[in-house]
N, CA, C and O atoms as a GROMACS GRO file, in nm:
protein
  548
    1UNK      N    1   6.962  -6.897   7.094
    1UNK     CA    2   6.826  -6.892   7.147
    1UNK      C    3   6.792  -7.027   7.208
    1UNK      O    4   6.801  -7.126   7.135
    2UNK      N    5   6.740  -7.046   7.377
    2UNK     CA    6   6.710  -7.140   7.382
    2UNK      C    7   6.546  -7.188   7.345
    2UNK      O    8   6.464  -7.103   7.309
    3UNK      N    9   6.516  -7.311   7.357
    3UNK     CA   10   6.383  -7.326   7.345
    3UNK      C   11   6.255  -7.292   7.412
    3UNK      O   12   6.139  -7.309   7.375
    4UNK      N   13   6.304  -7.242   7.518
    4UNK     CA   14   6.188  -7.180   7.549
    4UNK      C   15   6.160  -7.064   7.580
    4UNK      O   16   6.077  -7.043   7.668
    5UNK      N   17   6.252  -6.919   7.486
    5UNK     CA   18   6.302  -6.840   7.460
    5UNK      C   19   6.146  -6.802   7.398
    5UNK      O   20   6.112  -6.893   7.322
    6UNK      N   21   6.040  -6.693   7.408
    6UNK     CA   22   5.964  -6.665   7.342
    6UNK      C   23   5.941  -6.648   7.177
    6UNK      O   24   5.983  -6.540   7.136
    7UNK      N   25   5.882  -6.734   7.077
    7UNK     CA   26   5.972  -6.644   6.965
    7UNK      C   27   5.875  -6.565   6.885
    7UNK      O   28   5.752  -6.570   6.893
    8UNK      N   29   5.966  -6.474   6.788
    8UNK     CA   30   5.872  -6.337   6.745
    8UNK      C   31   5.837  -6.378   6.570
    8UNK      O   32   5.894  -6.444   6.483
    9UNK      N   33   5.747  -6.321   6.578
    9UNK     CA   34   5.674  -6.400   6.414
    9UNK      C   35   5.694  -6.266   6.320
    9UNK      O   36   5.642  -6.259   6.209
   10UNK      N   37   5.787  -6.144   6.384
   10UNK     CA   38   5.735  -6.050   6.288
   10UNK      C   39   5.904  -6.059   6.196
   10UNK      O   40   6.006  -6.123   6.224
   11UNK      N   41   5.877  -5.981   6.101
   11UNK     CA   42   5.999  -6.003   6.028
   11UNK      C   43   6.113  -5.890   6.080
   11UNK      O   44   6.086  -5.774   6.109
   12UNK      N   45   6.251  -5.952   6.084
   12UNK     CA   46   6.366  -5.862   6.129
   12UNK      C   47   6.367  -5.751   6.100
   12UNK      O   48   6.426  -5.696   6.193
   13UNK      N   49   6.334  -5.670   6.020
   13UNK     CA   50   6.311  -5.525   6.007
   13UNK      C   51   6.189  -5.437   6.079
   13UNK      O   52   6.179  -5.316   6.098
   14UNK      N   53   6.106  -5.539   6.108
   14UNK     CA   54   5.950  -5.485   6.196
   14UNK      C   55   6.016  -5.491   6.378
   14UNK      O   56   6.028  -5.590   6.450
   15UNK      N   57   6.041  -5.372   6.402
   15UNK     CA   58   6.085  -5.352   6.566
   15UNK      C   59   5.942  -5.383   6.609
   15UNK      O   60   5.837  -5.357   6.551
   16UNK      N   61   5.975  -5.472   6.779
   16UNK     CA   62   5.848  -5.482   6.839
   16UNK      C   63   5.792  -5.334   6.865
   16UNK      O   64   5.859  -5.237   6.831
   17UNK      N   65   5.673  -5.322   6.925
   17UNK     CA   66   5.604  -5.234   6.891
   17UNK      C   67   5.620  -5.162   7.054
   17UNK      O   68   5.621  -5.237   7.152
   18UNK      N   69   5.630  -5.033   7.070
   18UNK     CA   70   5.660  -4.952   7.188
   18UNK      C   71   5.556  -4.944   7.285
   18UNK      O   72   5.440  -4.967   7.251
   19UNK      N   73   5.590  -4.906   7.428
   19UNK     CA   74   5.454  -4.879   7.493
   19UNK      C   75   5.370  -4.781   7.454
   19UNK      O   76   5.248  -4.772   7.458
   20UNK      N   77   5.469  -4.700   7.409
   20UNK     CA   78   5.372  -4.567   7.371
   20UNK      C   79   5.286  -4.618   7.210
   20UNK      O   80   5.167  -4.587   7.213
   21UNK      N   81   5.321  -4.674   7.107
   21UNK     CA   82   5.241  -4.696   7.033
   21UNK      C   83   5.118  -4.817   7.091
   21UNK      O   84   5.004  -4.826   7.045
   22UNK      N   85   5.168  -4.892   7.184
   22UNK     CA   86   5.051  -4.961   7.240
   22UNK      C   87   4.944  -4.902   7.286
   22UNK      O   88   4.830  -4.941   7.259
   23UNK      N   89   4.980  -4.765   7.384
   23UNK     CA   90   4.933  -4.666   7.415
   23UNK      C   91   4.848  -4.565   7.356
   23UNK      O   92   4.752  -4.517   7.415
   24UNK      N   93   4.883  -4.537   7.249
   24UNK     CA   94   4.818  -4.458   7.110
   24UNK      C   95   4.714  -4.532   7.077
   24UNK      O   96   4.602  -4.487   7.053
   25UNK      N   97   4.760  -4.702   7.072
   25UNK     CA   98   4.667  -4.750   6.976
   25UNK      C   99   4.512  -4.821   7.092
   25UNK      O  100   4.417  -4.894   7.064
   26UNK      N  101   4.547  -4.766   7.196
   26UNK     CA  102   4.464  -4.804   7.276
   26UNK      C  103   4.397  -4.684   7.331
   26UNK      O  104   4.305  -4.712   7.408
   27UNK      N  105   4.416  -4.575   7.315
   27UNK     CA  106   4.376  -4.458   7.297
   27UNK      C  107   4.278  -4.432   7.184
   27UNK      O  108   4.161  -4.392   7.183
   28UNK      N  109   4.363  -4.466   7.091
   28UNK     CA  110   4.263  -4.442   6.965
   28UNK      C  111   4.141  -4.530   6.961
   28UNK      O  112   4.027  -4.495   6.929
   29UNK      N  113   4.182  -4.659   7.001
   29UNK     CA  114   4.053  -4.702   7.011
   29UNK      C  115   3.899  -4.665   7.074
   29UNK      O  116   3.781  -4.674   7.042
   30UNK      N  117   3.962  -4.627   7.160
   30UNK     CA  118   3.858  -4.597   7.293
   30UNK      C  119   3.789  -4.421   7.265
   30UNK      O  120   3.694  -4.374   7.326
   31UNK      N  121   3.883  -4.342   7.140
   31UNK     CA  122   3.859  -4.247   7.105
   31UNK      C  123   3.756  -4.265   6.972
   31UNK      O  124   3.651  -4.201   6.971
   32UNK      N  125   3.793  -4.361   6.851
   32UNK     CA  126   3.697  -4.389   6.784
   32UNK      C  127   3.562  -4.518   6.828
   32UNK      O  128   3.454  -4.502   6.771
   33UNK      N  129   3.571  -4.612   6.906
   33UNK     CA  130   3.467  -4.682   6.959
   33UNK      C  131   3.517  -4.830   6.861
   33UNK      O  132   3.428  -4.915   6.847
   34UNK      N  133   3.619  -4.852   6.813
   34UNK     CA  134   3.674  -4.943   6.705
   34UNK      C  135   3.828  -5.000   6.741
   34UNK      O  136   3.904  -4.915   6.787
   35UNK      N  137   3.887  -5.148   6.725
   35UNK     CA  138   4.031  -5.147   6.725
   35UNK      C  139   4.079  -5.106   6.630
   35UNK      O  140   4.024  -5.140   6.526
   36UNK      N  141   4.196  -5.019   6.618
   36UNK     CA  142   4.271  -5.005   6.507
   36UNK      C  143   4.377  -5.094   6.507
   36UNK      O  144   4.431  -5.131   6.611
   37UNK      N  145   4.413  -5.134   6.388
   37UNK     CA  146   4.563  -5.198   6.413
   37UNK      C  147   4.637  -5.076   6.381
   37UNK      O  148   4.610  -4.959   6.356
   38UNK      N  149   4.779  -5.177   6.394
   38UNK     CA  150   4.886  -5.065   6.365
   38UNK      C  151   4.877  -5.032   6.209
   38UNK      O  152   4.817  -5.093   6.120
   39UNK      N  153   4.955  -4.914   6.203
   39UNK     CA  154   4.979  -4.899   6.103
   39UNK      C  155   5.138  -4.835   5.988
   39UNK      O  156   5.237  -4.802   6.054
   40UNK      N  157   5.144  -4.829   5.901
   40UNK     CA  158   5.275  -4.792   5.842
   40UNK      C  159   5.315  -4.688   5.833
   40UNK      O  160   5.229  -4.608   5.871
   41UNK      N  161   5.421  -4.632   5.796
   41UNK     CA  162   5.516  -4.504   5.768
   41UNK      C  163   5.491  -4.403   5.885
   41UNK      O  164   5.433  -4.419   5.993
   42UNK      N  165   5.552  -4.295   5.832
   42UNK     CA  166   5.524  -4.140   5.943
   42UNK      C  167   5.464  -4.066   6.011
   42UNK      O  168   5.482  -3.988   6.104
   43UNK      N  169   5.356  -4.120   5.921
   43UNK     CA  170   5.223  -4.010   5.925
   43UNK      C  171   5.119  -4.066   6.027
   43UNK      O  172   5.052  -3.994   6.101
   44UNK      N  173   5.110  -4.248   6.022
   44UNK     CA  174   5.029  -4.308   6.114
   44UNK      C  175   5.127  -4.304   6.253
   44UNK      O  176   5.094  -4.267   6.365
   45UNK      N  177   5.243  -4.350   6.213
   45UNK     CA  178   5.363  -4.319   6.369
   45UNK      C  179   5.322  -4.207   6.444
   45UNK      O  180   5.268  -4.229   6.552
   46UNK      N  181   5.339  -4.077   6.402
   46UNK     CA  182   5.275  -3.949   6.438
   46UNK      C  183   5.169  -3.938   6.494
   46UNK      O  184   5.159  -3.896   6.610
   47UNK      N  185   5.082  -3.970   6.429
   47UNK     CA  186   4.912  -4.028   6.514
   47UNK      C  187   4.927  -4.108   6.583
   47UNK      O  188   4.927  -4.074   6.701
   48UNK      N  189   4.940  -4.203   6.562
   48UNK     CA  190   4.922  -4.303   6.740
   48UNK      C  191   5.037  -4.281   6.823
   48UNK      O  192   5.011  -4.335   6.930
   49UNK      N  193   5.155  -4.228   6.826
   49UNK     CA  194   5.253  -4.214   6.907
   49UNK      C  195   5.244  -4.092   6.987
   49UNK      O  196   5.240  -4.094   7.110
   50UNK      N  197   5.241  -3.976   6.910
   50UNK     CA  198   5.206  -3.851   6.947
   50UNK      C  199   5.133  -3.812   6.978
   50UNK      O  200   5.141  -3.778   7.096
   51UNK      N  201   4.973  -3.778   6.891
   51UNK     CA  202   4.877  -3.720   6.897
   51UNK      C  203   4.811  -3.831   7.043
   51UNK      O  204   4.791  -3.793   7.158
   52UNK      N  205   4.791  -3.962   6.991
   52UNK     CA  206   4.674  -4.050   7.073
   52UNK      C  207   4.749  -4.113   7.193
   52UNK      O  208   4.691  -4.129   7.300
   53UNK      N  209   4.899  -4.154   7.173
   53UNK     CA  210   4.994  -4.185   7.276
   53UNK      C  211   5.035  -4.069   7.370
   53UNK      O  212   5.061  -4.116   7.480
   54UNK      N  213   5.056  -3.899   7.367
   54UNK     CA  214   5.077  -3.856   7.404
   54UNK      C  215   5.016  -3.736   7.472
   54UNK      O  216   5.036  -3.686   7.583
   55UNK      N  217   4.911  -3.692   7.336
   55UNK     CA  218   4.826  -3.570   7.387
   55UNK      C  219   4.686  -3.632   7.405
   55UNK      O  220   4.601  -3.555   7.452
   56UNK      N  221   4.646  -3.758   7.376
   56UNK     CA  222   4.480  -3.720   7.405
   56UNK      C  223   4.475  -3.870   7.539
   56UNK      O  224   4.382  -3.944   7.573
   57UNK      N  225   4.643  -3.863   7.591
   57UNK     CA  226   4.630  -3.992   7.669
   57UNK      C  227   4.684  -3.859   7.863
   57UNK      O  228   4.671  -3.894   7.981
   58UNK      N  229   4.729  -3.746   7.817
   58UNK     CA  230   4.740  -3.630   7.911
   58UNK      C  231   4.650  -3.623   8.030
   58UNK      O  232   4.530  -3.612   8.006
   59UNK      N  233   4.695  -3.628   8.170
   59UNK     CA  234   4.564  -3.581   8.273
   59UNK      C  235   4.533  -3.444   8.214
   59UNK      O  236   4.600  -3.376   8.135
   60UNK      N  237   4.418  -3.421   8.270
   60UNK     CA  238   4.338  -3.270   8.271
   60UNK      C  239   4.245  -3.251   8.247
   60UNK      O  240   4.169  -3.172   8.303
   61UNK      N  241   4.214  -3.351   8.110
   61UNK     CA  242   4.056  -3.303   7.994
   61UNK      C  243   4.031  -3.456   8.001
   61UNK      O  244   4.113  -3.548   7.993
   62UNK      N  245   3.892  -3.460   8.019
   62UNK     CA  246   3.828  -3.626   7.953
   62UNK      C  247   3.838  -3.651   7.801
   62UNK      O  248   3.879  -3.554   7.737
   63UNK      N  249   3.811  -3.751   7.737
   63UNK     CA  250   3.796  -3.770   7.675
   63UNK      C  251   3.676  -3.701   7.594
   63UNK      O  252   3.697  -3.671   7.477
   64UNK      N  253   3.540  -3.673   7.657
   64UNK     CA  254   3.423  -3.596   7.604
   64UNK      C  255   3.490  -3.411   7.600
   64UNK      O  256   3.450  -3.338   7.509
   65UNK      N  257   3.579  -3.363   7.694
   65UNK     CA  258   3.626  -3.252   7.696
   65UNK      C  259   3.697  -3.250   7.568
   65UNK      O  260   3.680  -3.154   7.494
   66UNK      N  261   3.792  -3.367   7.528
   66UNK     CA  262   3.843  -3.280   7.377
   66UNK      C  263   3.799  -3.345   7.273
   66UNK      O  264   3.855  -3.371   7.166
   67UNK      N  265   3.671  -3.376   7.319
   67UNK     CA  266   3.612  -3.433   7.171
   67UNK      C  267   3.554  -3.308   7.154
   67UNK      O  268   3.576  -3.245   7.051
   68UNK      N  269   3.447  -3.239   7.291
   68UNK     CA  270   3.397  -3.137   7.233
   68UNK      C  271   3.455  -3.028   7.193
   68UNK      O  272   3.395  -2.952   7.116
   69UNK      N  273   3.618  -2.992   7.248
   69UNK     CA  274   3.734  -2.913   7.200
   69UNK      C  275   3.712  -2.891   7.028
   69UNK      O  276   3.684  -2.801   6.949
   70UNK      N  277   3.747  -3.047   7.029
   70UNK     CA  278   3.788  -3.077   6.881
   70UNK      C  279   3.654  -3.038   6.797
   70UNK      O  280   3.652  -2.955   6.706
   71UNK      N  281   3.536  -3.116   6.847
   71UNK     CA  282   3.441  -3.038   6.732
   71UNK      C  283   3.392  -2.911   6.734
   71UNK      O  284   3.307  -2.876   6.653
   72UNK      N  285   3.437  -2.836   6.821
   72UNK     CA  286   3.442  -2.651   6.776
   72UNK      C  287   3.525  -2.621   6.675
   72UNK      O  288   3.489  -2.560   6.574
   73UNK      N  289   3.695  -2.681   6.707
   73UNK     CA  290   3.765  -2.624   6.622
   73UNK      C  291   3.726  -2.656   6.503
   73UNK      O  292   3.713  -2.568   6.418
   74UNK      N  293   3.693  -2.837   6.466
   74UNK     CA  294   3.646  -2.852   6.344
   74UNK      C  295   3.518  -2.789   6.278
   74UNK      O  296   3.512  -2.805   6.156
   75UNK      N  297   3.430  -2.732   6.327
   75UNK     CA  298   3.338  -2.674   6.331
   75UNK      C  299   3.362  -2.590   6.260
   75UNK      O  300   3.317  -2.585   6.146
   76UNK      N  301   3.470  -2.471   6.328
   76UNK     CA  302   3.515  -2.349   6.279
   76UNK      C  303   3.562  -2.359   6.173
   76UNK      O  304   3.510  -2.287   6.088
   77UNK      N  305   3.683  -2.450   6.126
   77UNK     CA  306   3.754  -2.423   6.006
   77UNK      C  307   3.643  -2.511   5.868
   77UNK      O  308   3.682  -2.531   5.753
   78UNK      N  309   3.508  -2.548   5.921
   78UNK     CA  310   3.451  -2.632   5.793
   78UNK      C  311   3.491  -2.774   5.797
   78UNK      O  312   3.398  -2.828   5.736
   79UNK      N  313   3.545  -2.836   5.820
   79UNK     CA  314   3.574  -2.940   5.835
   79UNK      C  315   3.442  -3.055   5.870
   79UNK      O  316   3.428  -3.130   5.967
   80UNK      N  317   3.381  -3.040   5.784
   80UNK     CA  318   3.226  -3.126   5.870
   80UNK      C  319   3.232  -3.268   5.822
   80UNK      O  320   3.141  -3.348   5.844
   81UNK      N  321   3.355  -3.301   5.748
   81UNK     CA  322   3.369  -3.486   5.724
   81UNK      C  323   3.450  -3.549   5.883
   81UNK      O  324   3.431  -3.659   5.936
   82UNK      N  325   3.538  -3.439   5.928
   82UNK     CA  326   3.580  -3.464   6.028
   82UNK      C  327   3.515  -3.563   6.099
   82UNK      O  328   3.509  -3.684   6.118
   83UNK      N  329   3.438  -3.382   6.153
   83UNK     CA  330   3.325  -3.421   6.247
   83UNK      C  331   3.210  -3.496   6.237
   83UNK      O  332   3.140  -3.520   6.335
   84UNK      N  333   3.185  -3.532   6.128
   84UNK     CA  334   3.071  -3.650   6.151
   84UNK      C  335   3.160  -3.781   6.203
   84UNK      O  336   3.117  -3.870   6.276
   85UNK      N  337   3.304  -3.769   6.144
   85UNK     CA  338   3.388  -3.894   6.247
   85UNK      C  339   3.343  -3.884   6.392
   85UNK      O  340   3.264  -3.957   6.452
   86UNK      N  341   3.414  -3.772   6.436
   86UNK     CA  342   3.354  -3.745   6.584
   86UNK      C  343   3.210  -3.739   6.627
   86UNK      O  344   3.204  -3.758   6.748
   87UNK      N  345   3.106  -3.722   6.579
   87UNK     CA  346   3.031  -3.691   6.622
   87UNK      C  347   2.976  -3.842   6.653
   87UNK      O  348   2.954  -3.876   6.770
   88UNK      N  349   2.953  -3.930   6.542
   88UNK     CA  350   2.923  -4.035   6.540
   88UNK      C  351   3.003  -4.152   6.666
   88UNK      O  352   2.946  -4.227   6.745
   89UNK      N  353   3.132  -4.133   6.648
   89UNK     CA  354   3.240  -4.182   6.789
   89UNK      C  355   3.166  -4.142   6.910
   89UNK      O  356   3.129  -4.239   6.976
   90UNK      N  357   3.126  -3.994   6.970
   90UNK     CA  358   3.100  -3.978   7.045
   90UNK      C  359   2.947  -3.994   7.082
   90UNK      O  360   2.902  -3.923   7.172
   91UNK      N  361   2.872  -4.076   7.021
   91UNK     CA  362   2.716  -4.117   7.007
   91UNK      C  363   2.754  -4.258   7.076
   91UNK      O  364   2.724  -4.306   7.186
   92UNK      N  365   2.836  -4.308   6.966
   92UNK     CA  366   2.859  -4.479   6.983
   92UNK      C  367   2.934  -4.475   7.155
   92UNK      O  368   2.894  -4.569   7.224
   93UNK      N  369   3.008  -4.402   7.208
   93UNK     CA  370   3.079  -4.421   7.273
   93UNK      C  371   3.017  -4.344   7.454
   93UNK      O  372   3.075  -4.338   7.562
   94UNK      N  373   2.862  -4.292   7.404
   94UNK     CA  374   2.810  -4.216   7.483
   94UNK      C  375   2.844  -4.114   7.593
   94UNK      O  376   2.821  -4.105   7.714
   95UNK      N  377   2.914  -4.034   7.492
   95UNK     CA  378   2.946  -3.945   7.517
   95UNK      C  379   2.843  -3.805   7.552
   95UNK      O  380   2.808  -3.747   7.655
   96UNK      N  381   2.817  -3.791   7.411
   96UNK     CA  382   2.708  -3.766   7.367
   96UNK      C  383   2.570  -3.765   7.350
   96UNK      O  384   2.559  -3.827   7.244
   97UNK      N  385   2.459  -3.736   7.384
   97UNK     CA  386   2.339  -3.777   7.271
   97UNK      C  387   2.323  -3.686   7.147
   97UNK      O  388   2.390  -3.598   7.092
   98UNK      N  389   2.210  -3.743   7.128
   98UNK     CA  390   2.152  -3.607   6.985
   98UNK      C  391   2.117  -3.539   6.975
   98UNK      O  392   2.095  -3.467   6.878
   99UNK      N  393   2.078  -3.527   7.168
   99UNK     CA  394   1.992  -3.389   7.180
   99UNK      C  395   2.160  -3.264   7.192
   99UNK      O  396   2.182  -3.151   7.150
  100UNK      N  397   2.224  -3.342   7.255
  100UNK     CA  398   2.347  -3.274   7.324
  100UNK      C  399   2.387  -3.214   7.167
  100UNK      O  400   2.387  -3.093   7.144
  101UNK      N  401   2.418  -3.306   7.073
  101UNK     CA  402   2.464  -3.271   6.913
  101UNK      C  403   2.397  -3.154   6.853
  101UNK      O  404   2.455  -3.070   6.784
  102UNK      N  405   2.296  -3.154   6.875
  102UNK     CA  406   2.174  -3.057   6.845
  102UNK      C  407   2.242  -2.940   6.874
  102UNK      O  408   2.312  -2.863   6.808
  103UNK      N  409   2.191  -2.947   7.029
  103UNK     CA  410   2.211  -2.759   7.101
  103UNK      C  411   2.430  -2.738   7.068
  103UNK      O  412   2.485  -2.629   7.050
  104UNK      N  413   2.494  -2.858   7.071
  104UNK     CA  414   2.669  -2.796   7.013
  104UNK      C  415   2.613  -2.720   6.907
  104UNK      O  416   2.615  -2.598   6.921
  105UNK      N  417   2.545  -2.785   6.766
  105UNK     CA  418   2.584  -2.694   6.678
  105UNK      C  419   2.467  -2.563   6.684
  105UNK      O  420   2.490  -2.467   6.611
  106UNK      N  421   2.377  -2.562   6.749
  106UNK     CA  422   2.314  -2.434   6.744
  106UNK      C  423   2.406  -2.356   6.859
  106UNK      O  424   2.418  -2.241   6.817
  107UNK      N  425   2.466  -2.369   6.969
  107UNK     CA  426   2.560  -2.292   7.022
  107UNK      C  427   2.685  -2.209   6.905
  107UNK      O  428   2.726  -2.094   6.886
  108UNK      N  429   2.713  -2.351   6.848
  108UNK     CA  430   2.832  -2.271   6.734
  108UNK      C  431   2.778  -2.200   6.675
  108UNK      O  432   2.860  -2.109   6.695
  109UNK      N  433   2.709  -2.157   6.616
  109UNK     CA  434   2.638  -2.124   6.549
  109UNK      C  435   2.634  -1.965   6.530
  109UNK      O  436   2.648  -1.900   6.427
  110UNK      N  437   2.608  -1.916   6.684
  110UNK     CA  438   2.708  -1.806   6.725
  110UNK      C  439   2.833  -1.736   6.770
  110UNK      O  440   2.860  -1.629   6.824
  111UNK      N  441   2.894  -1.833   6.728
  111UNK     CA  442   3.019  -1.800   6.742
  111UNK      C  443   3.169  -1.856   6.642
  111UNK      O  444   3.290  -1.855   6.663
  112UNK      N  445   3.101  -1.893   6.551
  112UNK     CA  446   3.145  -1.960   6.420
  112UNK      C  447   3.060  -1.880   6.310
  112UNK      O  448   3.100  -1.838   6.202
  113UNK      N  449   2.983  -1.874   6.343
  113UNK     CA  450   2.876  -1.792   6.169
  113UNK      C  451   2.764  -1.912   6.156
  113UNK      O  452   2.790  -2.028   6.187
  114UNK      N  453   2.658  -1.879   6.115
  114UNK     CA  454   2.543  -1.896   6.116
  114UNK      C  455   2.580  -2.058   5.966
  114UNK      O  456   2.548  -2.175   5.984
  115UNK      N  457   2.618  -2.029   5.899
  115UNK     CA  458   2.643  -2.095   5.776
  115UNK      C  459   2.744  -2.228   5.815
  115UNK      O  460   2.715  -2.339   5.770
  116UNK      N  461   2.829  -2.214   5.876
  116UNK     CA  462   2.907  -2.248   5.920
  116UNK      C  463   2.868  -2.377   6.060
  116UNK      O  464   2.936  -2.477   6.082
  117UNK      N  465   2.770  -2.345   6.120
  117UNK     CA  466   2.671  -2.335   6.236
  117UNK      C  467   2.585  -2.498   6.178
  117UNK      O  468   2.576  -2.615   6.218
  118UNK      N  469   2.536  -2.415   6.065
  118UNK     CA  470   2.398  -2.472   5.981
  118UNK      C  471   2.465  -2.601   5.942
  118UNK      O  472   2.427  -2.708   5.990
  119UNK      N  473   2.568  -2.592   5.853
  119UNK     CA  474   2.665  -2.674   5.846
  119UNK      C  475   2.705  -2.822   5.858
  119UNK      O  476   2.712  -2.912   5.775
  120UNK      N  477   2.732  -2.813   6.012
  120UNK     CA  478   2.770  -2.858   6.113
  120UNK      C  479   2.607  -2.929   6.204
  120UNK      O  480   2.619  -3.019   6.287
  121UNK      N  481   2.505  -2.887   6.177
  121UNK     CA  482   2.371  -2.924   6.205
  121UNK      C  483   2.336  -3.033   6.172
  121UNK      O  484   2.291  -3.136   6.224
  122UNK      N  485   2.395  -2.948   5.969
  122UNK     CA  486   2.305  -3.103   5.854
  122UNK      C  487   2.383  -3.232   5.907
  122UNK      O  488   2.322  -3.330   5.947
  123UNK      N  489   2.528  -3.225   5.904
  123UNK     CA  490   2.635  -3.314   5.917
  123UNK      C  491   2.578  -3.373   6.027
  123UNK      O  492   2.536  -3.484   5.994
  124UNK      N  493   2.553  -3.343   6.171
  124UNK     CA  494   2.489  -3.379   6.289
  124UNK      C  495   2.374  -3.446   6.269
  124UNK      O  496   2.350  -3.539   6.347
  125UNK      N  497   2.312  -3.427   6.200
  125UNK     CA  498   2.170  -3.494   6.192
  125UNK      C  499   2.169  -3.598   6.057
  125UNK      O  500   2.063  -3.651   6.022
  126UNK      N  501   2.282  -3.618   5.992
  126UNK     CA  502   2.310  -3.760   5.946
  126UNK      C  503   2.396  -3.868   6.024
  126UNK      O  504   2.405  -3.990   6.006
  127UNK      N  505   2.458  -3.780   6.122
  127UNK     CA  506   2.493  -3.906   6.203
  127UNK      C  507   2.379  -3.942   6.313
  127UNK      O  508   2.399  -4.044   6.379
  128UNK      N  509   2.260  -3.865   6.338
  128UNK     CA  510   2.209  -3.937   6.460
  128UNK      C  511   2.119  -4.004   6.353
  128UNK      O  512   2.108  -4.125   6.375
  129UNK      N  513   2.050  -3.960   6.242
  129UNK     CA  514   1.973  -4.051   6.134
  129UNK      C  515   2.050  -4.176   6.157
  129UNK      O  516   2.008  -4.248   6.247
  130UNK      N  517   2.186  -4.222   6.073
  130UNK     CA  518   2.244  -4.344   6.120
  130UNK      C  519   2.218  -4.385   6.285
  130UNK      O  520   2.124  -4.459   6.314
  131UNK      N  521   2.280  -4.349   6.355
  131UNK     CA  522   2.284  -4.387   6.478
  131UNK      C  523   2.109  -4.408   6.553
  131UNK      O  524   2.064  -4.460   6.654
  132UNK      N  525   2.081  -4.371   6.494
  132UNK     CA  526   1.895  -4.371   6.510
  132UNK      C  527   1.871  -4.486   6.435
  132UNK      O  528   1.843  -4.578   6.512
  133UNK      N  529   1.870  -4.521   6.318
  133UNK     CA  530   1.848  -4.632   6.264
  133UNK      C  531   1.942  -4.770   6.294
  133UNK      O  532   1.881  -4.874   6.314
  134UNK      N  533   2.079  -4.770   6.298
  134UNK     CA  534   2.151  -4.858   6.406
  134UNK      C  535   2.084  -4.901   6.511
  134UNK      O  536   2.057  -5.021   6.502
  135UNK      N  537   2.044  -4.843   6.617
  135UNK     CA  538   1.986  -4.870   6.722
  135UNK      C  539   1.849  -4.954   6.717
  135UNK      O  540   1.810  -5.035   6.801
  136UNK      N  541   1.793  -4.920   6.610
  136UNK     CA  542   1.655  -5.022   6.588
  136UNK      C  543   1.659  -5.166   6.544
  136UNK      O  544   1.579  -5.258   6.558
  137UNK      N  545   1.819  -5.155   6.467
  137UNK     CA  546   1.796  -5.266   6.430
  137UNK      C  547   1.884  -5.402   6.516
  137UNK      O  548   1.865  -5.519   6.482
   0.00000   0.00000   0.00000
């Protein structure tokens, strides 16, 4: 190695990090409104490589297109810890407003089940409570 050879601080077993996980992780950011760092084993590889490096970085859909994708499906299966992730991301990231949050879950509402619907409302209206009180202060 000569000296003015760049040098790397991570330890010999830590491979530098790929475009595509650069990619993911710059995805994800811009998907939650936050940096993530990297992270360890399979399961985070999978997520930022795949899911955020590959499918939510795709021409076709904006970013507000599969957020609102995503909070139907999460909608549907119950999932309402999800979606207050998302919902709140897509407030911070203005995507969204609260009025928009509002009429999603009274739309689902019919077409998911009323309970299901309702749900997805309460969850909605603790993230614009936060995001309502954020903003004041």
């Amino acid at each position: 190695m000569t000296d003015d050879a760049p040098q790397d601080d991570r330890p010999q077993d830590d491979p530098p990090q790929s475009d595509r996980r650069r990619r993911g992780l710059a995805k994800m950011a811009e998907v939650y409104g936050f940096d993530l760092s990297d992270g360890p084993g399979d399961y985070f590889a999978h997520t930022a490589d795949h899911l955020f490096g590959e499918v939510w970085t795709r021409e076709g859909l904006t970013v507000r297109d599969r957020r609102l994708l995503l909070l139907g499906a999460l909608a549907a299966s119950g999932l309402d810890d999800v979606a207050e992730i998302q919902a709140g991301a897509a407030l911070g990231n203005g995507e969204l407003d609260p009025d928009q949050l509002r009429e999603i879950a009274l739309f689902l509402c019919y077409y998911i089940g009323w309970p299901l619907g309702t749900k997805l409302d309460s969850t909605f209206g603790r993230v614009i409570d936060r995001y309502t009180r954020k903003a004041r202060e």
